[in-house]
Rosetta silent file (secondary structure, phi, psi, omega in degrees, C-alpha in Angstrom):
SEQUENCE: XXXXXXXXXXXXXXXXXXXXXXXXXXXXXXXXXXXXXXXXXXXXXXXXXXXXXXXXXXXXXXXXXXXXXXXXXXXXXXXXXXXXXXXXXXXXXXXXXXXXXXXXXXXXXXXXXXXXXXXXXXXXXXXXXXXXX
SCORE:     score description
SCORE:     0.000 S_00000001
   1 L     0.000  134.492 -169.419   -5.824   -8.312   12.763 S_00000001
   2 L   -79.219  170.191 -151.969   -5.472  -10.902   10.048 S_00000001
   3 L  -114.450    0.454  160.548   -5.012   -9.345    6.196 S_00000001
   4 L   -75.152  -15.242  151.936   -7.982  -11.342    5.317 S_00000001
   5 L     4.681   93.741  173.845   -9.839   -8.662    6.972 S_00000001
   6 L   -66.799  108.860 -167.628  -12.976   -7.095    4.819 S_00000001
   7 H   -48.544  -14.356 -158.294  -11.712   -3.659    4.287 S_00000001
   8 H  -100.345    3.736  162.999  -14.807   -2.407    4.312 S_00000001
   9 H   -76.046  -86.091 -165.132  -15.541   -3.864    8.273 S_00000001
  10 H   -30.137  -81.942 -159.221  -12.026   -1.937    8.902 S_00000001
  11 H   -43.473  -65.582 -171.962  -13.300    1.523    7.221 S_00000001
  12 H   -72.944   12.035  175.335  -16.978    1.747    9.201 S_00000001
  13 H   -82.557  -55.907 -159.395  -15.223    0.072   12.283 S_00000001
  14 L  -131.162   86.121  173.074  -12.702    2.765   12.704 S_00000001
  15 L   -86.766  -26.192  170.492  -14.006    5.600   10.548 S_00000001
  16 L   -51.409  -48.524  157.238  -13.246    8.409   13.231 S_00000001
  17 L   -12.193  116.174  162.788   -9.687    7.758   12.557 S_00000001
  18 E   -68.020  156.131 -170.719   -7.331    9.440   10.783 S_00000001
  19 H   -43.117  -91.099 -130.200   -6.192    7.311    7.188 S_00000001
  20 H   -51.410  -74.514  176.300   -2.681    6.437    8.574 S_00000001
  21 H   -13.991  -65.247 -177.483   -4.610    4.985   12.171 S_00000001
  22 H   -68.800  -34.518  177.153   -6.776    2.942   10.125 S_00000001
  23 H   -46.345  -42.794 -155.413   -3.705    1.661    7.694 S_00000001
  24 H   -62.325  -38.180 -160.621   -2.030    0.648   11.218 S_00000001
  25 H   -85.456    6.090  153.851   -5.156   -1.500   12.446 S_00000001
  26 L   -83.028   24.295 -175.369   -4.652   -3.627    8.744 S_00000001
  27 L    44.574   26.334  170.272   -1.892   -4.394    9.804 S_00000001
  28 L   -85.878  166.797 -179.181    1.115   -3.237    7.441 S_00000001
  29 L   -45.474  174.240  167.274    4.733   -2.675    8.018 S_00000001
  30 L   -92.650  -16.217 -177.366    6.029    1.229    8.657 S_00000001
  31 L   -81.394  -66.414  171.548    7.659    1.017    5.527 S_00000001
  32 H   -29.043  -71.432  166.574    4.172   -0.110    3.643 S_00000001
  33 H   -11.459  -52.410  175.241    2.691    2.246    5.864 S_00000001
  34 H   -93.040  -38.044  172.219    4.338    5.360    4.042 S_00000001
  35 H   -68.709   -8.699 -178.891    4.628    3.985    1.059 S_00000001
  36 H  -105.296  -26.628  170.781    0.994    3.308   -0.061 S_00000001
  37 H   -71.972  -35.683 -165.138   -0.041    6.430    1.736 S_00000001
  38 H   -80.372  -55.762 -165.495    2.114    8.337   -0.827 S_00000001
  39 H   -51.839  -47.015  171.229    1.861    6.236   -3.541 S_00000001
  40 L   -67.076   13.371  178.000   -2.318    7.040   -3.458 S_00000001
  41 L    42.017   37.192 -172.649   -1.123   10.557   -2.834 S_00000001
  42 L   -76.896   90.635 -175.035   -2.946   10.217    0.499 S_00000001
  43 L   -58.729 -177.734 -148.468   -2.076   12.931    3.417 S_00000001
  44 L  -128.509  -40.615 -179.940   -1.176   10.829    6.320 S_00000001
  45 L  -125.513   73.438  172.028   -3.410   13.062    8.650 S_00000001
  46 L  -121.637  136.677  178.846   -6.597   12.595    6.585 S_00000001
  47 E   -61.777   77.050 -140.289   -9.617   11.771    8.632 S_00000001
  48 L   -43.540   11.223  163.398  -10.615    8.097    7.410 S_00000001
  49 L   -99.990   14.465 -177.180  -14.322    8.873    7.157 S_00000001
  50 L  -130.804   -2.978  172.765  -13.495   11.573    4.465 S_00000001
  51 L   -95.972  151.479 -169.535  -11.164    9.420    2.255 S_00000001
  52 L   -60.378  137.431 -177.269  -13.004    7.668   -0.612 S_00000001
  53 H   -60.884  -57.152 -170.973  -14.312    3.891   -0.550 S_00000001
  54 H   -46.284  -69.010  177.799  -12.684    3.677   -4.119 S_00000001
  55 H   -43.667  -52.776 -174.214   -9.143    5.128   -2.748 S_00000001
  56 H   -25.689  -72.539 -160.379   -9.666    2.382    0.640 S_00000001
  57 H   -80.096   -8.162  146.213   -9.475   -0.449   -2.248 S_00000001
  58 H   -15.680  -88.394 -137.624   -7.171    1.531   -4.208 S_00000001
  59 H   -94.746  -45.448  167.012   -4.417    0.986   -1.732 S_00000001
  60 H   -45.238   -5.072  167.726   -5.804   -2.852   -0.539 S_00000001
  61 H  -113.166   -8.997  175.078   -4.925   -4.338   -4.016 S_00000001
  62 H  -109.193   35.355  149.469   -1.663   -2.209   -4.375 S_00000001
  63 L  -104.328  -16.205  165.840   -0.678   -3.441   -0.895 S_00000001
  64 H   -55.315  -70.409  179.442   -1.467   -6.962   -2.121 S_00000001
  65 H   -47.117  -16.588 -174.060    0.559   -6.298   -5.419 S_00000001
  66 H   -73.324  -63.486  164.764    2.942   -4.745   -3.263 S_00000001
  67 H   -38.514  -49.863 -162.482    3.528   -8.136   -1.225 S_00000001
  68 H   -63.909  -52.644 -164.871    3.466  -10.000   -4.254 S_00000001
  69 H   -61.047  -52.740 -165.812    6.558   -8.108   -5.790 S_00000001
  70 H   -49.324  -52.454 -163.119    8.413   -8.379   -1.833 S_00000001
  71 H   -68.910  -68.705 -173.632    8.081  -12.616   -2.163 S_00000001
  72 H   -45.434  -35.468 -175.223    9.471  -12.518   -5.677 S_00000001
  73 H   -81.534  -48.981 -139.612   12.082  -10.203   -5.311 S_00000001
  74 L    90.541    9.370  162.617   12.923  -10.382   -1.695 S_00000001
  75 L  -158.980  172.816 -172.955   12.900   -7.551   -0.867 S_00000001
  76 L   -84.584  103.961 -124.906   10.442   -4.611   -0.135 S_00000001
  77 L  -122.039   89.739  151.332   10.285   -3.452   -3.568 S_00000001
  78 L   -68.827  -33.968 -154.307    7.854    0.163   -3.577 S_00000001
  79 L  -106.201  130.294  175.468    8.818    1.980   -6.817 S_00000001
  80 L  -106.048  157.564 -151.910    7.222    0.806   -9.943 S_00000001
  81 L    45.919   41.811  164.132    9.038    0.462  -13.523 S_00000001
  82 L   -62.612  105.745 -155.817   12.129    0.204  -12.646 S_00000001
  83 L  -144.878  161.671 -174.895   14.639   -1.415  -15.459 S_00000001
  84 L    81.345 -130.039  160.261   18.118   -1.707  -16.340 S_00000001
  85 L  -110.248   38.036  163.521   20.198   -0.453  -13.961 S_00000001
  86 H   -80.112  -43.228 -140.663   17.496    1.775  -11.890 S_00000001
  87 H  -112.702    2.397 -150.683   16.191   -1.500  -11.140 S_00000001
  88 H  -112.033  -69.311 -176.141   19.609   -3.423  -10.644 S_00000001
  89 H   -61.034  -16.093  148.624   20.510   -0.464   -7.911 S_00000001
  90 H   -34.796  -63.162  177.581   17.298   -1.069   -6.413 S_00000001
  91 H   -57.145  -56.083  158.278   18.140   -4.327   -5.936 S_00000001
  92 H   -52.172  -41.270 -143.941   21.379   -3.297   -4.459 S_00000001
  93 L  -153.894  117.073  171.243   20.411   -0.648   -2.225 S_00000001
  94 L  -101.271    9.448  166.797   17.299   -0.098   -0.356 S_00000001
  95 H   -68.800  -24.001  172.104   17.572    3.549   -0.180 S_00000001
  96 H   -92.730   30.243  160.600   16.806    3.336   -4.362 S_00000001
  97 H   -78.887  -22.613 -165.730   13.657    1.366   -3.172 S_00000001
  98 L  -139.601  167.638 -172.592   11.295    3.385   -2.083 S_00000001
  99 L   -92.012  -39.954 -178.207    9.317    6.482   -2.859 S_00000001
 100 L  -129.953  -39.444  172.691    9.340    8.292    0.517 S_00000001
 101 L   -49.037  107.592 -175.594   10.363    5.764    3.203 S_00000001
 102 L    66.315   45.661 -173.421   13.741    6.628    5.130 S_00000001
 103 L  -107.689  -29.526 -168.859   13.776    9.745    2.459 S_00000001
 104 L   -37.225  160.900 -176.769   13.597   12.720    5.029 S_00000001
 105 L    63.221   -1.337 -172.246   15.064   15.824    4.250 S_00000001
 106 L   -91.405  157.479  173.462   15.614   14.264    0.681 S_00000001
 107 E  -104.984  161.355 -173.941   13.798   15.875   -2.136 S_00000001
 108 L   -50.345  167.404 -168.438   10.678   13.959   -3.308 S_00000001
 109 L   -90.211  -32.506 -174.556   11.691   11.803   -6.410 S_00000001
 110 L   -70.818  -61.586 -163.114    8.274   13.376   -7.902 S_00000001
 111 L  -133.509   20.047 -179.494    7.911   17.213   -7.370 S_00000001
 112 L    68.478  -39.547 -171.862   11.579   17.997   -5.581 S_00000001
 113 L   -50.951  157.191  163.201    9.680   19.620   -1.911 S_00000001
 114 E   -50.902  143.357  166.073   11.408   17.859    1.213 S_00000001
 115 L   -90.783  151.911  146.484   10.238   14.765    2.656 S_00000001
 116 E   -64.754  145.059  168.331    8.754   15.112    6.075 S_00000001
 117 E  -152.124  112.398  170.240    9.407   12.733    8.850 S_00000001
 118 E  -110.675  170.089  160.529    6.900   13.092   12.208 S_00000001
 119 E  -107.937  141.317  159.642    5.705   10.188   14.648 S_00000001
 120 L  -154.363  148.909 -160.980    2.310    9.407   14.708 S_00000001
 121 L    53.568   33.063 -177.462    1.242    6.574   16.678 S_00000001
 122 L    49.929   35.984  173.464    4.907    6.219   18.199 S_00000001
 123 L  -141.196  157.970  168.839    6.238    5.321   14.615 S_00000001
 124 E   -75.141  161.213 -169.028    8.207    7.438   12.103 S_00000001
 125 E  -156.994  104.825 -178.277    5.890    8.519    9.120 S_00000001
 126 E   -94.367  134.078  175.315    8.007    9.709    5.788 S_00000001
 127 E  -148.692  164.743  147.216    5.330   11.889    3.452 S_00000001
 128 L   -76.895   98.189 -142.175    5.400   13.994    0.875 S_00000001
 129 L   -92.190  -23.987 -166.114    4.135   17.549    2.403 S_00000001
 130 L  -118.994  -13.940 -152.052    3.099   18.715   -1.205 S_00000001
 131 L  -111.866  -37.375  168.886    2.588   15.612   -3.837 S_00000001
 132 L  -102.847   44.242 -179.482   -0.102   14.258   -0.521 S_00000001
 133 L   -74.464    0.000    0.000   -1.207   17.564    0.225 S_00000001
């Protein structure tokens, strides 16, 4: 499905869904995928007719801005205000990239609980068990 998609065909199209299901048929990455679920503090296995219109476009302009930063940078860039050398080791290193993504067993960056790592939909899916609770 093309990313010009009108989210709001995608929400009443597959509203039965859980959120993560419906992220999948807009077609982001697995990495996107966790990270924009977290970053909106989003459970992963919330039913997509019970999440908010308001959240939906929430996370469709910070997966745009999200894009935007990966073409500049080069690289898939999740964590915002990063400077100095937070942002230099970032740069370096994609494990100091991301907020949840390839994090299991790690504590959250946020509140310290363990990230979670399940499959859903035959893909790994890094969450936060307590900060998207």
């Amino acid at each position: 499905m093309a990313t010009t998609v009108d989210h709001r065909q995608g929400v009443a199209q597959y509203r039965r869904q859980n959120i993560e299901a419906l992220r999948r048929r807009l077609a982001h990455g697995n990495v996107y995928r966790a990270e924009l679920l977290y970053r909106a503090l989003v459970d992963p296995h919330t039913p997509g007719k019970v999440v908010p219109e308001d959240v939906v476009r929430q996370i469709w302009r910070d997966w745009a801005r999200l894009l935007v930063i990966g073409v500049e940078t080069g690289q898939m860039m999740t964590m915002d205000g990063l400077t100095g050398d937070d942002y230099r080791a970032a740069m370096a290193n994609r494990d100091d990239r991301h907020w949840v993504y390839h994090r299991a067993g790690l504590p959250c960056r946020i509140c310290g609980t363990e990230i979670a790592l399940e499959e859903i939909g035959a893909r790994k899916l890094y969450w936060c068990p307590r900060c998207q609770a």
